[in-house]
N, C-alpha and C positions, 0 to 999 in steps of 0.2 A: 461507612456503610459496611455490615457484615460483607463476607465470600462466602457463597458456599460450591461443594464441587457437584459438576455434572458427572453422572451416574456415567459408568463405562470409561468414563475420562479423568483419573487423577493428575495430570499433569495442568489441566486447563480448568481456571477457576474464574467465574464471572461472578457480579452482583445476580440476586436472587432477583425473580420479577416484581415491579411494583407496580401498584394502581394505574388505571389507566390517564386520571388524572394527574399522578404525580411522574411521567416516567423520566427516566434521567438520560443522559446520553451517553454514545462511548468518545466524545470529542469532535463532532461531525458540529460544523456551525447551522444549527438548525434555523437561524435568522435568516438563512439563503431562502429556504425553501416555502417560501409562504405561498407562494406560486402554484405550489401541487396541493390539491384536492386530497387529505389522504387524513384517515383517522391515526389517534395518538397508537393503539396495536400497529397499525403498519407502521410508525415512524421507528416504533421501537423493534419492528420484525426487521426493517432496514438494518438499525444498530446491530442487532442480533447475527445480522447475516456478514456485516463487512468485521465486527469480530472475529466471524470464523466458524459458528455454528453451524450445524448441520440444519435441514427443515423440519426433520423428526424434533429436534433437539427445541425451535424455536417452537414449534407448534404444540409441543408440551410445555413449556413455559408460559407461553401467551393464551395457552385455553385455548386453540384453535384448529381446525380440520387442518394436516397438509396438503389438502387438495387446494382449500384458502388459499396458501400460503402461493400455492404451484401457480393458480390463476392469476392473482396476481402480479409475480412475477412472467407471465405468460401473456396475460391481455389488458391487464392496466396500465396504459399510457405513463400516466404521471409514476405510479411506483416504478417503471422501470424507469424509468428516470432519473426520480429520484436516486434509486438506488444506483446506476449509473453516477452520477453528481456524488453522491457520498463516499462511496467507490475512491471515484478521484481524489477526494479529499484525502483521504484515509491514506492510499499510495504516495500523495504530494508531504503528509505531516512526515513520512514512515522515512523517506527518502531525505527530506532533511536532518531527522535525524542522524541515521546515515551517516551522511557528512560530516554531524560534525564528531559521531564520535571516527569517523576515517581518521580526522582532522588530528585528536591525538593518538590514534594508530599512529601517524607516521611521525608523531614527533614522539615515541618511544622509539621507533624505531631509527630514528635519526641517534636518537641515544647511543643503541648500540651500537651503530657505526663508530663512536668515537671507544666504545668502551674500551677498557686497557689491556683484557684479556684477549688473547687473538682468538680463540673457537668462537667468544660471543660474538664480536665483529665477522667473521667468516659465517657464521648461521643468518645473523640481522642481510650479510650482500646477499648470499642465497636465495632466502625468503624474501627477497625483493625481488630480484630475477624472475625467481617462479610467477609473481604477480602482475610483473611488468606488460605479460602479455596479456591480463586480464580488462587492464584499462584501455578506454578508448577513447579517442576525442571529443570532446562536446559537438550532439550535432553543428550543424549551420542554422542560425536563427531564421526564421519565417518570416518571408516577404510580408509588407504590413498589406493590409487589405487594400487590394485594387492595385497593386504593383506585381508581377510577373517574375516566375523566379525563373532564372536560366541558367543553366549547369553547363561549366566550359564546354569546347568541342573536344574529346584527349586527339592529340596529336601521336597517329597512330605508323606504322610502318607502310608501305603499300601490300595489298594481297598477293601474292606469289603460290599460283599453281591451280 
């Protein structure tokens, strides 16, 4: 499928709009959603939006008022929802990916820890260091439903004064 760019925005390129009968996706499992009541313009103002576009942006695209656009997401149940649910999706693919390129982030940098030059090994411990505090443990998994989750008591000092 051609790109072409949005106007005001060279760096960010989308597919052009197509029919409302044919429209495509931006990877969101549309087979979830059979649930919400919502024409193929809103499925694809949904896509448009967890893309990244602005409402000016989709609302010239899709032929449509941004007022449409606002209402919708304002008082239509199912589109916020939807778009909600899509949302997550979007954050859930975005986040695996993530990992795994993290995954070989740390095994180049495992590399340069052995490298034979001493600056490169001295840059690769540094740039871990600086990182180290950036990571943080997986939360605690979630009680399964109808089980109660209870957080130790800390074992504290007595109050004084």
């Amino acid at each position: 499928m051609p790109v072409e760019s949005i106007p005001n925005s060279p760096d960010f390129d989308v597919p052009p709009p197509t029919p409302p009968g044919e429209m495509g996706h931006s990877g969101t499992e549309w087979d979830n959603f059979e649930a919400y009541q919502l024409t193929d313009v809103q499925f694809r103002a949904i896509e448009l939006t967890v893309q990244g576009l602005s409402d000016k942006q989709i609302a010239e695209m899709l032929s449509i008022d941004r007022k449409t656009l606002w209402r919708w997401k304002t008082f239509d149940e199912d589109y916020r929802q939807a778009l909600a649910d899509a949302r997550s999706q979007v954050y859930a693919a975005v986040a695996d990916r993530y990992r795994a390129i993290l995954l070989r982030a740390t095994s180049v940098m495992a590399k340069f820890l052995e490298d034979p030059v001493e600056n490169n090994r001295f840059r690769a411990s540094y740039a871990l260091l600086m990182m180290a505090a950036c990571f943080k443990p997986a939360p605690p998994a979630l009680p399964a439903p109808g089980q109660s989750f209870s957080f130790p008591i800390p074992d504290l000092p007595p109050k004084v004064g």
